[in-house]
C-alpha positions as CSV (number, residue, x, y, z in Angstrom):
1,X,171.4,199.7,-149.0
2,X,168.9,197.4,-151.1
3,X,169.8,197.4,-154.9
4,X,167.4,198.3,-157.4
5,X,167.0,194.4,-157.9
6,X,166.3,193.3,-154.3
7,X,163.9,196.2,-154.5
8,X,161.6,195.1,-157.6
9,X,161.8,191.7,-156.4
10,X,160.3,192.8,-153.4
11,X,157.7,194.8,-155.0
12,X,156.7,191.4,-156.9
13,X,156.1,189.0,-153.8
14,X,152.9,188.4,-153.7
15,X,150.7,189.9,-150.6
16,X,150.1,187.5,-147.7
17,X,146.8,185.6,-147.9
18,X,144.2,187.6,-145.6
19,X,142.4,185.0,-142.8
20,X,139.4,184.8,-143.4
21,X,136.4,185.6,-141.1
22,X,135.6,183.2,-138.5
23,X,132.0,181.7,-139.1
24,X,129.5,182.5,-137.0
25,X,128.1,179.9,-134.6
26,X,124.7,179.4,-133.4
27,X,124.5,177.3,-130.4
28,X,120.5,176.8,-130.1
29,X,119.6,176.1,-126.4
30,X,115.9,174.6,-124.8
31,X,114.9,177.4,-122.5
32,X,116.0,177.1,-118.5
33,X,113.0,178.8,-116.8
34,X,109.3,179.8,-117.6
35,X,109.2,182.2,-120.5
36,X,106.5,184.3,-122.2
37,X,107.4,185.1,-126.3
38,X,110.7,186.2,-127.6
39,X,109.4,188.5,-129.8
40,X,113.2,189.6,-131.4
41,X,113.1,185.8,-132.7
42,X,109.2,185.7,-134.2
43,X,110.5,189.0,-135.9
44,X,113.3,187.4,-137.6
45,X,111.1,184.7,-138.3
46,X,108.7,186.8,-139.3
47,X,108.3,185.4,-143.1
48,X,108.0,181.8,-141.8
49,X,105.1,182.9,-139.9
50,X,104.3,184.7,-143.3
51,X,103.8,181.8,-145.2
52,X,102.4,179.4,-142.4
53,X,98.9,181.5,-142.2
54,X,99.3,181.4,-145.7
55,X,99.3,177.5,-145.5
56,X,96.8,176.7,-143.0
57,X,94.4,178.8,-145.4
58,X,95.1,177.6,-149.0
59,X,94.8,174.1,-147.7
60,X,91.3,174.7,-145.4
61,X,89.9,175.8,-148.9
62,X,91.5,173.8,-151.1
63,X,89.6,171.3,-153.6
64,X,86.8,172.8,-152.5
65,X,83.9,173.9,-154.5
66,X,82.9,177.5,-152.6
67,X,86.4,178.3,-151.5
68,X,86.4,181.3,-148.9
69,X,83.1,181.2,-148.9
70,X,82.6,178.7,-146.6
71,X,83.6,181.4,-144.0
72,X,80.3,183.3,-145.2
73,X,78.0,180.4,-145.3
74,X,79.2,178.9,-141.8
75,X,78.2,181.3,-139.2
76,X,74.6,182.6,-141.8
77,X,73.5,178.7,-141.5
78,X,73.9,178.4,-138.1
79,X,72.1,181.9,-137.9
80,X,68.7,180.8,-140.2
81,X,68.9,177.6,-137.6
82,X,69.1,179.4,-134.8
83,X,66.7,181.5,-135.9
84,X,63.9,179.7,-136.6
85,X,64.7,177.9,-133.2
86,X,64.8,179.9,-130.9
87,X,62.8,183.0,-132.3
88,X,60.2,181.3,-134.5
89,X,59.6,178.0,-131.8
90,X,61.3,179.3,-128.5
91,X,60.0,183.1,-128.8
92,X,63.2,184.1,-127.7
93,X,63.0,188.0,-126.3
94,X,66.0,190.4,-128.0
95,X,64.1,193.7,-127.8
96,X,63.9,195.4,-130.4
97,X,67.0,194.4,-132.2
98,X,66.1,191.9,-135.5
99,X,66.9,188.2,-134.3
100,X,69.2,187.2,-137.6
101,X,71.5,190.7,-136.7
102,X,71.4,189.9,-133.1
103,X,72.2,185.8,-133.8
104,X,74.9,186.5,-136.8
105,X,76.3,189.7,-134.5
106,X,77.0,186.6,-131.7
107,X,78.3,184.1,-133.8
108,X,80.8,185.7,-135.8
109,X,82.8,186.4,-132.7
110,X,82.1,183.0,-131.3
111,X,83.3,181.6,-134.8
112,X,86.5,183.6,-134.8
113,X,87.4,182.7,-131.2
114,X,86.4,179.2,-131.5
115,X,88.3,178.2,-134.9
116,X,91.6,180.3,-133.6
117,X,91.0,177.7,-130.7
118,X,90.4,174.5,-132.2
119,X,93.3,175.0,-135.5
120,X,95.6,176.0,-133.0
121,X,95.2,173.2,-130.6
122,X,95.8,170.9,-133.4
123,X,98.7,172.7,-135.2
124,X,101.4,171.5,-133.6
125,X,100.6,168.0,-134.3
126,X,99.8,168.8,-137.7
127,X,103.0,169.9,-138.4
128,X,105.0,167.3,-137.2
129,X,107.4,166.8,-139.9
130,X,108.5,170.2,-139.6
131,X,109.0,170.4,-136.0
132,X,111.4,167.0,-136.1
133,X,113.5,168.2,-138.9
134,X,114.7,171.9,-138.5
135,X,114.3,174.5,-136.1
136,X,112.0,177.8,-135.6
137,X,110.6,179.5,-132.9
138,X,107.9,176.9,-132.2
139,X,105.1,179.3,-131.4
140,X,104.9,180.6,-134.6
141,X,102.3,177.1,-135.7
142,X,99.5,178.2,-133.2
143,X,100.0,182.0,-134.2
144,X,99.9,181.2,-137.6
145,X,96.5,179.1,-137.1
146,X,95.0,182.0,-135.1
147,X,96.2,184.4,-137.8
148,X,94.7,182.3,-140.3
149,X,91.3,182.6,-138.3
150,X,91.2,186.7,-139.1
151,X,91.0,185.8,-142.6
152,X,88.0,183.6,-142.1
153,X,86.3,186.9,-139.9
154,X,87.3,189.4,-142.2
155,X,85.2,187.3,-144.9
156,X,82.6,187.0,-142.6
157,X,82.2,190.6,-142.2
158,X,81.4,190.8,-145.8
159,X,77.5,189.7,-144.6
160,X,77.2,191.8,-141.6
161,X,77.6,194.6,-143.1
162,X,74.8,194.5,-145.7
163,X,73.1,193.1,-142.8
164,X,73.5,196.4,-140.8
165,X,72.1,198.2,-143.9
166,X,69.2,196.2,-144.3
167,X,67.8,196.1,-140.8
168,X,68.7,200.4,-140.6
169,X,71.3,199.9,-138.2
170,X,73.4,203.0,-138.0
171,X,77.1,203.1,-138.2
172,X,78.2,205.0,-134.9
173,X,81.5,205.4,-132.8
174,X,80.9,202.1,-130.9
175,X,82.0,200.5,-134.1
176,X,86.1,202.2,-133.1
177,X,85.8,199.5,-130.4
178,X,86.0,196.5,-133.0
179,X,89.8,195.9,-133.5
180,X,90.1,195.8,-129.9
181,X,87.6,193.5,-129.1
182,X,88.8,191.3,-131.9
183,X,92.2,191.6,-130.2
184,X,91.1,190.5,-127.4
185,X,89.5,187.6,-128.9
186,X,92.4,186.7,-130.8
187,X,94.9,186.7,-127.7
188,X,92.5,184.8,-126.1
189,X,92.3,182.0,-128.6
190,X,95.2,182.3,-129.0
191,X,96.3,181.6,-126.1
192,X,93.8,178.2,-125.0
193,X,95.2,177.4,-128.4
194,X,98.6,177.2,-127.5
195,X,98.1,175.6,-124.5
196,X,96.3,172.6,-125.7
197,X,98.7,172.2,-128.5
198,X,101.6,171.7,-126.2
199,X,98.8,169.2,-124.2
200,X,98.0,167.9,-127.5
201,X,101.9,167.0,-128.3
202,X,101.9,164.7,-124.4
203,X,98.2,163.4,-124.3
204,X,96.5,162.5,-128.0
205,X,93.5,162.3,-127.0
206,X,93.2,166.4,-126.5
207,X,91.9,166.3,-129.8
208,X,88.7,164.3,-129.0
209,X,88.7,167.1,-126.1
210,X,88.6,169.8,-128.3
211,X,85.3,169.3,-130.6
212,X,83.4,168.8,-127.0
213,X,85.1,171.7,-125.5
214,X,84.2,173.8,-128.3
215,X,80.7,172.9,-128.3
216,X,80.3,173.2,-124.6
217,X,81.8,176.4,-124.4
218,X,79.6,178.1,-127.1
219,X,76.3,177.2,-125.4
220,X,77.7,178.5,-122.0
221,X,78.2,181.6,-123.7
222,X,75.2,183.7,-124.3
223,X,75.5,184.1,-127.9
224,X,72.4,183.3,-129.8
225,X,70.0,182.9,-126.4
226,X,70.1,186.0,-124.6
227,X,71.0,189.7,-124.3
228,X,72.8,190.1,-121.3
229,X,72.0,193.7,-121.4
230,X,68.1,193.0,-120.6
231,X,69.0,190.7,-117.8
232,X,68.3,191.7,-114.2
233,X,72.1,192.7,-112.5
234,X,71.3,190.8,-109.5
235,X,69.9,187.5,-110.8
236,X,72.3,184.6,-110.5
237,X,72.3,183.6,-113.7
238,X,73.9,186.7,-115.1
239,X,76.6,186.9,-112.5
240,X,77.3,182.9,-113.6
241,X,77.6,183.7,-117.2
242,X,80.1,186.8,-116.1
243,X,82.3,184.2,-115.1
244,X,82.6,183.4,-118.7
245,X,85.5,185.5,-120.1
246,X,83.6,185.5,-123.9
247,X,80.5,187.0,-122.4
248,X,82.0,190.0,-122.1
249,X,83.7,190.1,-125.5
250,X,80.9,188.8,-127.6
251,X,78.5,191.5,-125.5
252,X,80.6,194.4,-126.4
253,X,81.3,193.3,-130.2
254,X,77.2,192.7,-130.2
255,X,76.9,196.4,-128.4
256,X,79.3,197.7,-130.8
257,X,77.5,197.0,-134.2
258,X,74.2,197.5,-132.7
259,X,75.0,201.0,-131.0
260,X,73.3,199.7,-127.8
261,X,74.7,200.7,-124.5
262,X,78.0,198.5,-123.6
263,X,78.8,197.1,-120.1
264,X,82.0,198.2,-119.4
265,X,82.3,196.1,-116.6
266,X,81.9,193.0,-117.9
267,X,84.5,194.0,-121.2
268,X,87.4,194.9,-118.4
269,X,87.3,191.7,-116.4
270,X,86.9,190.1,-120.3
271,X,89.8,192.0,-121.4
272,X,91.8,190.9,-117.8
273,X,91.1,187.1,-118.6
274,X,92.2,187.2,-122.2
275,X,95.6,188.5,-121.3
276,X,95.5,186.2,-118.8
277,X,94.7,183.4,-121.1
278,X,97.2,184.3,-123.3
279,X,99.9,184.4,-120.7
280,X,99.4,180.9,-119.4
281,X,99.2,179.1,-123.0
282,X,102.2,181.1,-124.3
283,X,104.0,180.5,-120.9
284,X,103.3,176.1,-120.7
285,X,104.4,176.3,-124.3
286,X,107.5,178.0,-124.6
287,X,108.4,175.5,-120.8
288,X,107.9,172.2,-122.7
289,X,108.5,173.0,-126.6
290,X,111.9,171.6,-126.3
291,X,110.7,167.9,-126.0
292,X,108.2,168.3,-128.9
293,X,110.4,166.8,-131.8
294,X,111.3,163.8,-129.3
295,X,107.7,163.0,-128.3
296,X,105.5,164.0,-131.2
């Protein structure tokens, strides 16, 4: 039997130490195959992508003397230009729709596609230092950059409204079909932004590319020339400009804030080549990401 000594000397041995927990390692590996968008890792990163949009729009606007504003002025400049153009000089036919609402009803769309576009094909270059030094889901620049192109339209929309109200235009249920179209619009920029950003990492002269594609493109769309609705179905040049994904979009967003009838043809195979657009710029970038910090 223990004596009372052995016991209390027992009782005074001090515990033994406790291991401690094994630190957890992350082991970060360049995807193996084509992949689309891990979303469970853009969620986690979800403040990053936070304070990116916040970035790419305090520095468009800073030092500047009009701020946010700029967002207003771009698109009603281009709309008193385009108005005395093509309606004053050109006698451009729009029905009975004012030309201003029907230009500025074109443009803001074509502005919000075309600046997610061209910010996000430059982003990744942009933010060089950041790619080479630690690591983040890389998609999160051009999302950001398209993100930050919703706070340019949602500015913008502060015109067209009064607009609407001016010219008598009533507010109806077409108007429910707005976030979707701008959905649309943002997967597909999106999207070609993504993909020219990873092209714009390999080739540097993308960005010379992307000033003339952005010009191009917008006069290929009927945005400011023509209401597709009071074109003949079986002339040529209508089923060309179908061909153009953003015909449809910038149709139905026109239809939508006008009340005038919307060809739903044209928004499906719009809405079919946005995903699509989106799939193949988020699928090239995720397959070559990996070799951005060594190349850019």
């Amino acid at each position: 039997m223990q004596t009372l000594l052995e016991k209390k000397s027992m009782a005074l041995t001090p515990p033994e130490p406790v291991a401690a927990d094994e630190p957890v390692v992350t082991v970060i590996r360049p995807p193996t195959s084509w992949q689309l968008v891990n979303v469970s890792e853009l969620w986690q990163y979800r403040d990053l992508l936070y304070f990116l949009t916040w970035r790419d729009v305090k520095v468009r606007y800073k030092q500047t003397l009009l701020g946010a504003a700029w967002a207003v002025l771009q698109p009603a400049l281009m709309m008193v230009v385009f108005t005395i153009l093509f309606s004053r000089l050109a006698h451009v036919d729009v029905g009975d729709v004012s030309y201003p609402l029907f230009v500025y009803g074109g443009l803001l769309p074509w502005t919000f596609f075309a600046t997610a576009l061209a910010n996000g094909g430059n982003s990744v270059v942009g933010s060089e230092k950041l790619i080479t030094k630690i690591y983040f889901p890389r998609l999160a620049i051009p999302f950001a950059a398209a993100a930050a192109a919703v706070v340019d339209l949602l500015v913008a929309f502060l015109l067209l409204i009064p607009l609407m109200l001016w010219e008598g235009v009533s507010f109806g249920w077409p108007l429910l079909l707005l976030p979707g179209i701008v959905a649309l619009l943002l997967l597909a920029g999106t999207g070609m932004g993504a993909l020219l950003a990873a092209l714009n990492v390999a080739y540097r002269d993308v960005r010379y590319v992307i000033p003339f594609l952005v010009q191009l493109w917008m006069f290929a769309t009927p945005s400011i020339y023509l209401d597709l609705a009071r074109t003949a179905e079986t002339t040529w040049t209508r089923s060309l400009l179908m061909l153009n994904p953003l015909t449809g979009l910038i149709s139905a967003f026109r239809a939508s804030i006008l009340g005038t009838p919307l060809d739903w043809g044209s928004l499906a195979y719009a809405a079919f080549a946005s995903v699509v657009f989106f799939v193949v710029g988020c699928f090239y970038f995720r397959k070559v990401e990996d070799r951005f910090a060594d190349i850019i």
